[in-house]
C-alpha positions in Angstrom: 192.0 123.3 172.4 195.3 124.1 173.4 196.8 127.7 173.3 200.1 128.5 173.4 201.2 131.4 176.3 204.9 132.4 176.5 205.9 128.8 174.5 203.8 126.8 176.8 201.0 125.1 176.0 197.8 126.0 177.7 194.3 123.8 177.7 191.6 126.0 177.5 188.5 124.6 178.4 185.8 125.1 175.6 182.3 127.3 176.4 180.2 123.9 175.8 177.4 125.1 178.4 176.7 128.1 176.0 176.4 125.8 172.8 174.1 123.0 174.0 171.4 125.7 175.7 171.2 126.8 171.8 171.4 123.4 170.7 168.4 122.1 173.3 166.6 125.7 172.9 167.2 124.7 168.9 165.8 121.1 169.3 162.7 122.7 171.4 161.8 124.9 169.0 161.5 122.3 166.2 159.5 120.8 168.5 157.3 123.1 168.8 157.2 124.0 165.3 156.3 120.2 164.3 153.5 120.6 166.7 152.5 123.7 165.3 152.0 122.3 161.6 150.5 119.0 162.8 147.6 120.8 165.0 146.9 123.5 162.2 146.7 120.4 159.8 144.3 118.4 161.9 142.1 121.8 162.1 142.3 122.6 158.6 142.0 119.0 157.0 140.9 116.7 159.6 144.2 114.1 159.1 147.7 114.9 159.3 147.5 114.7 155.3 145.3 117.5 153.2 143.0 115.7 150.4 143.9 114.7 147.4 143.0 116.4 144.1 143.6 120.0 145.3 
């Protein structure tokens, strides 16, 4: 991104470490989530899947 200071261009460089840490903590926590459902459903139902019919 390039900023301007006294009619000069200036490159900033961007904050990226601050993004991906919330992109990986993000991605982890999907993770975890995914696991979550998936062991709660084997408990519950015995497969990945509850049974049909209600």
């Amino acid at each position: 991104m390039a900023e301007r200071v006294n009619n000069k261009s200036v490159i900033v460089a961007p904050v990226d470490s601050l993004y991906t840490i919330l992109l990986i903590l993000a991605a982890a926590l999907q993770l975890f989530g995914l696991v979550f459902v998936v062991v709660r459903a084997m408990q519950q139902f015995g497969s990945l899947w509850p049974p049909a019919g209600g």
